[in-house]
C-alpha positions in Angstrom: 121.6 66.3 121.3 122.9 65.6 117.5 121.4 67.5 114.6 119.2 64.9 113.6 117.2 65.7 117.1 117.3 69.1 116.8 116.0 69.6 113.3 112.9 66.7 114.1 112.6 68.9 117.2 112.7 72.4 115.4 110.2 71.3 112.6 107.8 69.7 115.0 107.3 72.5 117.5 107.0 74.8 114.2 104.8 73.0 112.4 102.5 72.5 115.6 102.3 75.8 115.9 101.2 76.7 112.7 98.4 74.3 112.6 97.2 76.2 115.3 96.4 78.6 112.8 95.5 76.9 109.5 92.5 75.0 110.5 90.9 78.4 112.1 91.4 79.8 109.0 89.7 76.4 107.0 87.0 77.3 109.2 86.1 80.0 109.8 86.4 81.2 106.3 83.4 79.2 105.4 81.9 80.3 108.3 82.3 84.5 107.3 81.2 83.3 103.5 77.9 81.7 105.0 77.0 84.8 107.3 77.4 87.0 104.0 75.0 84.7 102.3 72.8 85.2 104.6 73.0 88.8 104.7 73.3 88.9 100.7 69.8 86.4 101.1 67.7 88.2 103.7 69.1 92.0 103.0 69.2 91.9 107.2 71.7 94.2 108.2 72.4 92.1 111.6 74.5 89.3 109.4 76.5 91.7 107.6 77.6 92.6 111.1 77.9 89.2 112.1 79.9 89.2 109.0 82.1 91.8 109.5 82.9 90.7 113.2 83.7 87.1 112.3 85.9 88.5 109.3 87.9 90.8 111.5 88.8 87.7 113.9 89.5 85.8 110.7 91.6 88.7 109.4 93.7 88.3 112.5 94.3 84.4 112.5 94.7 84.4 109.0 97.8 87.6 109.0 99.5 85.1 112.0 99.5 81.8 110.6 101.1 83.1 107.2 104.0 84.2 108.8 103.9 80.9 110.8 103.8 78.8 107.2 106.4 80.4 105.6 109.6 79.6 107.9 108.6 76.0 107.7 109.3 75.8 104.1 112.7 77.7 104.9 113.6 74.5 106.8 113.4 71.8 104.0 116.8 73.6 102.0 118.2 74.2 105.6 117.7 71.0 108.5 116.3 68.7 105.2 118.9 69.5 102.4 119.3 65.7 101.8 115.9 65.4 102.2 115.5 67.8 99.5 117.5 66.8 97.4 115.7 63.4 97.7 112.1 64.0 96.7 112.6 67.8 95.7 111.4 67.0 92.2 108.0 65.8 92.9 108.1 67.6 97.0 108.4 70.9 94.9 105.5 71.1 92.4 102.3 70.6 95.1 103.9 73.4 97.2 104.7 75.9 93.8 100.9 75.4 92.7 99.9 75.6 96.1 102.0 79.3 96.4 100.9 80.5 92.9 97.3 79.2 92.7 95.7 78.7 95.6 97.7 81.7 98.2 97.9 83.8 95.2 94.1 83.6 94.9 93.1 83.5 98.3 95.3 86.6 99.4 94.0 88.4 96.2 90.7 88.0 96.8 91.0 88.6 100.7 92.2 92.2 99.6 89.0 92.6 97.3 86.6 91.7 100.3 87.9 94.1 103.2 88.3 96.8 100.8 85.5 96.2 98.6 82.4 96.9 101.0 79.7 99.5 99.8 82.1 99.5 96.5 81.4 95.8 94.6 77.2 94.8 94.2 76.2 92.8 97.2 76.3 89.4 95.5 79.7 90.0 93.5 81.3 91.0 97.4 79.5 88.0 98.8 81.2 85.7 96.2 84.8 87.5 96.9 85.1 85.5 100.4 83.6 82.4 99.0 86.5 82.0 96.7 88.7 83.1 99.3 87.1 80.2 101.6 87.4 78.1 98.4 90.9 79.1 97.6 92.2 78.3 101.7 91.0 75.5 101.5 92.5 74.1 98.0 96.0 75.5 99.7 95.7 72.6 102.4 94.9 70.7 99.4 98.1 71.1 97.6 100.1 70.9 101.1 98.2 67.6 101.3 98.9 66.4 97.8 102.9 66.9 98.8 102.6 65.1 102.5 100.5 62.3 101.2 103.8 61.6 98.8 105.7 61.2 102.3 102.8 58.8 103.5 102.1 56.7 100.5 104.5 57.5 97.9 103.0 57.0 94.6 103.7 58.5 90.8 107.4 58.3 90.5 110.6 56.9 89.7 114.2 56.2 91.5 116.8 58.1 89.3 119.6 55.8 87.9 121.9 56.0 90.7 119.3 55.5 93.6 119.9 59.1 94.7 116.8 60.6 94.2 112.9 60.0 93.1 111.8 61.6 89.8 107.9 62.6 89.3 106.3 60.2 86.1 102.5 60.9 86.9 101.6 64.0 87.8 97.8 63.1 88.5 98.8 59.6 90.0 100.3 62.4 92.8 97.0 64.3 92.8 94.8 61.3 93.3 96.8 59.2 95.4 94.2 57.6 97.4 96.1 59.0 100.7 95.3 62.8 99.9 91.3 62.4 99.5 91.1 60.2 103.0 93.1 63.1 104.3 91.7 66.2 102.9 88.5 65.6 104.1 89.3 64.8 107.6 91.6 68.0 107.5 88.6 69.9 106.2 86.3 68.5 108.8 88.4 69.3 111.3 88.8 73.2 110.5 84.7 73.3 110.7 85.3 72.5 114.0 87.8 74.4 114.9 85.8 77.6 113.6 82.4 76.3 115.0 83.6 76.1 118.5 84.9 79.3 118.4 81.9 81.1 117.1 80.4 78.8 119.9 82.7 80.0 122.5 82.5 83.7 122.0 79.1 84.5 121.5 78.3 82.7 124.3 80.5 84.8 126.2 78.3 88.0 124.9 74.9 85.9 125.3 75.8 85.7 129.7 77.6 88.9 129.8 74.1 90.1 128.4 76.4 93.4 128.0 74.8 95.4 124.4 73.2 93.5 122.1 72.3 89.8 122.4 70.2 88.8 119.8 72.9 88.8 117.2 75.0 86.2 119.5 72.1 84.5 119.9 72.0 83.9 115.7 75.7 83.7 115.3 75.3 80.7 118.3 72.6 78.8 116.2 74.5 79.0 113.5 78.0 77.7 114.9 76.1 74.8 116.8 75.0 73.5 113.7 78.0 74.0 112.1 79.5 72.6 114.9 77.7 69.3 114.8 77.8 68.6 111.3 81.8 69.5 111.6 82.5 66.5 114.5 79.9 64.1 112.5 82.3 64.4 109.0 85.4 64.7 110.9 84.2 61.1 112.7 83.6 59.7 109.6 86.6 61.0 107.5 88.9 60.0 110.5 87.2 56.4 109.9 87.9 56.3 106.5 91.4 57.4 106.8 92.0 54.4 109.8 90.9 52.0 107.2 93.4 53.1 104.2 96.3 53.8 106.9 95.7 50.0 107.6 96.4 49.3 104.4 99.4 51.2 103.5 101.4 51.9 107.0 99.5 48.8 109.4 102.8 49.5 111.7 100.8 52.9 112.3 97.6 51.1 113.4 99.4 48.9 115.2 101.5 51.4 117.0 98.0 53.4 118.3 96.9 50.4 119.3 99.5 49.0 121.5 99.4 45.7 119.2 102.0 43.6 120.0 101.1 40.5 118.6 98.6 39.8 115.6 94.8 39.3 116.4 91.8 38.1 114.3 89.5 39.4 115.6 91.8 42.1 117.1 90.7 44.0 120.2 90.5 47.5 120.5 92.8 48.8 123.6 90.7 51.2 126.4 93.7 51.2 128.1 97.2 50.4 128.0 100.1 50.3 129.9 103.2 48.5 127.4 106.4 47.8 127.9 108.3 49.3 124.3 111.5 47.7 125.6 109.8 44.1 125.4 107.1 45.1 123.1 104.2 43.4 125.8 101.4 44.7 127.7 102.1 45.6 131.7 98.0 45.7 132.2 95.5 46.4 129.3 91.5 46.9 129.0 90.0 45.6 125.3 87.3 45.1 123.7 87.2 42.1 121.8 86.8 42.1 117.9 86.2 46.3 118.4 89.3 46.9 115.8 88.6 44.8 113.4 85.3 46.4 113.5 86.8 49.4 113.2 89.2 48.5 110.2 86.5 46.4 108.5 83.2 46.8 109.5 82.8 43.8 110.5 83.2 41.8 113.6 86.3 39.6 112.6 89.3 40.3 110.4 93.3 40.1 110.8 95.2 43.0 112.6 98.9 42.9 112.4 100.7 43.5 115.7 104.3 45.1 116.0 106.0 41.7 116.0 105.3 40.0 113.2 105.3 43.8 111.1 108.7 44.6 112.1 109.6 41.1 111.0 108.1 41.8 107.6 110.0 44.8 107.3 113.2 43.7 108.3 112.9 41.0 104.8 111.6 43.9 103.1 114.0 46.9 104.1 116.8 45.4 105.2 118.2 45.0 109.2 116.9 48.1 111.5 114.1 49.5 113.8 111.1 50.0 112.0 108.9 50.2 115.0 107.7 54.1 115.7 107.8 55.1 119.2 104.7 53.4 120.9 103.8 55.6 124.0 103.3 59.0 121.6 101.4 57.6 119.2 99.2 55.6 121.7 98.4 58.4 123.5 98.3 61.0 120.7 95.5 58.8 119.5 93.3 58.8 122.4 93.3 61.9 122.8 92.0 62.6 119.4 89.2 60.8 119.5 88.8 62.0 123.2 88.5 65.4 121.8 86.5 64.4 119.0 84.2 62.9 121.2 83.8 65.2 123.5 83.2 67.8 120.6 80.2 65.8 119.3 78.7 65.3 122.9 79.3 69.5 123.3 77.5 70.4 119.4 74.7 68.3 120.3 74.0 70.2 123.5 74.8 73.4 121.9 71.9 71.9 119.3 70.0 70.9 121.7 69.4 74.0 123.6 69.4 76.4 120.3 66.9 74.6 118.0 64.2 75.4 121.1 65.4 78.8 121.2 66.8 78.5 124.5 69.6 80.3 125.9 69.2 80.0 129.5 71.9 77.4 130.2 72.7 75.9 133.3 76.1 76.9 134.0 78.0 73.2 133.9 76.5 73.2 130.2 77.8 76.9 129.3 81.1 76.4 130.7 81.7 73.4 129.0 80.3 74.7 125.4 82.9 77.9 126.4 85.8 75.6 127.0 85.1 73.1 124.2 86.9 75.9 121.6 90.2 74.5 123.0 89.0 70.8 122.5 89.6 71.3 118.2 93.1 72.5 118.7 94.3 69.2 121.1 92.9 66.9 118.7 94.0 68.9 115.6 97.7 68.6 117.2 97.4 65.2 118.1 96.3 63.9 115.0 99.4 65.1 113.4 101.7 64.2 116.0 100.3 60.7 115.3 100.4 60.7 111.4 103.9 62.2 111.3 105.7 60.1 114.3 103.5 56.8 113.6 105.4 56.9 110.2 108.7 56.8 111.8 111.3 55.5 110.9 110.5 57.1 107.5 110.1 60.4 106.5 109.4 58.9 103.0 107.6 55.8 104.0 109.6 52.8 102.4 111.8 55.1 100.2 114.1 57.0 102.8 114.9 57.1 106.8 114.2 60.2 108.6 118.1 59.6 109.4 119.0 59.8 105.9 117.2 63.4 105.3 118.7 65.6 107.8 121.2 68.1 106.9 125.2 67.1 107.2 126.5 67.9 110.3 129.3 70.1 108.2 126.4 72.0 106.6 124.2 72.5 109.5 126.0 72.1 112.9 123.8 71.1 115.8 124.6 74.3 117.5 122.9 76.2 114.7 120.1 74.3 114.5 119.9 75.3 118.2 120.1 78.3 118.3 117.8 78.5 115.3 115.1 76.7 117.0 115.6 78.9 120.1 114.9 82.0 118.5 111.9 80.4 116.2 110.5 79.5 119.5 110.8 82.6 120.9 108.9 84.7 117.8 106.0 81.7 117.6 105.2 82.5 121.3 105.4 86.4 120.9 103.0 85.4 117.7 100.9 83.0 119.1 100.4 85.6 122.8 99.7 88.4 120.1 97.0 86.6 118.1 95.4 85.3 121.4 95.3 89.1 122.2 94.1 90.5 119.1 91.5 87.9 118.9 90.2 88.4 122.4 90.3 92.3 122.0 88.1 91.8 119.1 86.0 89.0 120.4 85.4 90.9 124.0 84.7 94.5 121.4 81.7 92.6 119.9 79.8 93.7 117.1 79.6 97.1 115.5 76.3 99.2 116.6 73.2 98.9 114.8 71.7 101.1 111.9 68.6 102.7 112.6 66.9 101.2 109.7 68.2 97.1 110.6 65.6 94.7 110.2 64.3 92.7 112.9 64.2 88.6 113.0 
């Protein structure tokens, strides 16, 4: 195992594990800033609890996953140096404005909510965690802004000796078309991943029927609707993105869709087993003219398969393999949408059931709306397994080789990029069973005890 293996291998499983945390946060930010709304709204004293027990779970994902983000940056001067050195003129300013702006903000104003309770007027406190939701969310802006460059470079220059890209448009960067077909579908997929865990949880207090139920019974309501509307815009902003992905990195489309050869109208695969070594299909299911459907919206229209793409590129970029590895990014695919699917079918029960104020479900349909928290986090993961190995062999598509930004071996020996990744491995897991604890300790606690005084609903 060379270097080159071992820092793709060390940034993947850490960056996979911090997106377990980022999109909860996404979430269920909005989520706390709504239930205070509704508090600051009604002056019922039931959401301010409902606030205060979603924020502490929020509190506790949010802690974890910074300490997640911030070794991953670590990694670009260490395992990445050449990449670095590379793009770090442009690579550097999304993630210093994302650090000084949006953290800085977000951070400040998290302090200001948990300590400003019974201090700051009702409506001033309320607006504290919506610019903290506000402020998380413009952070995975920024983040976006800088891996959008790596997707669909846009806005700069190649220095005079070819060594490195200088940054000559600032907001060309910003609104590169790849960040706002991106954002949103990262967005989109945090409300999920916040719904289904509001969904999960108080259904687990609604069977118990252990205290109070009638709190759950809102906080449920309210996560199945934001559950549905979550999976509808993360359907459509994944949509959106399939269609510009097919325009700027086809070999991508083409790779999730097991396409060897070229079709007009091209088929959409069910199921396929390939052969990568001969680039053909073993046995496959299609539906005609599906893809081109889904790349045009229409029921005809020219996909590029592997083939004739790799030829392309080899005029383009020179001799090589520019052909990403087929199997993963097949299969990371389906099981995105699988999950996305199966979230959509799961809200619209959840919707189903709570808009008739009913809460006496049959236990296949609660133990699938309990489950279906775990369903966000496979397809979160796959997604990005797909839009960071479909781009291979580029880590900057068309400008450099994934081979080309990895550390010298006589910087950064393979055995301390080891042992590096074997300790980082080590702390996520002690992180990730610790915020599963503290989550569930608080989830299973359940919400504070009622005033005397609380209004009734």
């Amino acid at each position: 195992m060379d270097a080159l293996f071992l820092a793709r291998l060390q940034f993947a499983l850490t960056s996979v594990f911090h997106f377990f945390f980022v999109p909860l946060t996404l979430g269920l930010s909005i989520f706390v800033a709504i239930m205070e709304t509704a508090y600051v709204k009604t002056g019922n004293e039931m959401y301010k609890r409902l606030t205060k027990f979603w924020g502490n779970i929020f509190l506790i994902n949010f802690a974890v996953g910074v300490v997640t983000g911030i070794v991953m940056e670590f990694q670009f001067g260490l395992n990445w140096s050449q990449y670095s050195r590379f793009v770090g003129d442009i690579f550097g300013v999304p993630l210093a404005i994302e650090a000084l702006l949006a953290f800085f903000l977000e951070s400040t104003f998290l302090g200001i909510w948990v300590f400003g309770w019974e201090k700051l007027p009702k409506k001033l406190h309320a607006a504290t965690i919506w610019i903290v939701a506000i402020a998380s969310n413009l952070s995975a802006l920024w983040i976006l802004v800088a891996n959008s460059f790596m997707q669909s470079p846009v806005g700069y220059r190649m220095s005079e000796d070819g060594s490195r890209a200088e940054m000559t448009d600032f907001w060309a960067l910003l609104f590169n078309p790849h960040v706002w077909v991106q954002f949103p579908h990262v967005v989109a997929g945090g409300l999920t991943t916040g719904a289904f865990l509001v969904i999960a949880i108080s259904l687990y207090h609604i069977i118990r029927k252990k205290g109070e139920t009638e709190p759950f019974k809102k906080s449920l309501k309210y996560g199945s609707i934001y559950a549905f509307v979550g999976t509808v815009l993360v359907t459509l902003a994944g949509h959106t993105q399939m269609q510009d992905i097919l325009k700027t990195q086809p070999m991508k489309v083409a790779a999730a869709e097991a396409l060897w050869e070229s079709e007009n109208p091209a088929s959409f695969s069910l199921f396929t087993i390939g052969n990568e070594a001969e680039l053909r299909d073993v046995f496959s299911i299609r539906i005609p003219g599906m893809l081109s459907f889904l790349a045009y919206n229409k029921f005809e229209g020219e996909v590029k398969g592997i083939k004739e793409l790799q030829a392309e590129y080899e005029e383009t970029y020179g001799p090589g393999d520019y052909i990403p590895p087929v199997a993963i990014s097949y299969w990371s695919f389906r099981m995105m949408v699988g999950a996305g699917t199966l979230m959509l079918m799961t809200a619209a029960l959840a919707l189903f059931y709570v808009l008739r104020d009913r809460y006496d479900f049959p236990k296949w349909a609660s133990t699938l709306m309990f489950w279906s928290f775990l369903l966000p986090y496979l397809a979160n993961s796959t997604g990005w397994l797909l839009a960071e190995i479909g781009r291979q062999p580029w880590i900057v598509f068309g400008l450099l080789k994934t081979e080309d930004a990895v550390s010298p071996a006589s910087v950064v020996s393979s055995a301390e990029v080891m042992f590096s990744m074997i300790v980082f491995v080590l702390i996520y897991a002690l992180l990730s069973v610790l915020d599963v604890y503290l989550i569930k300790k608080a989830a299973i606690a359940g919400i504070e005890p009622a005033e005397p005084n609380e209004g009734r609903i």
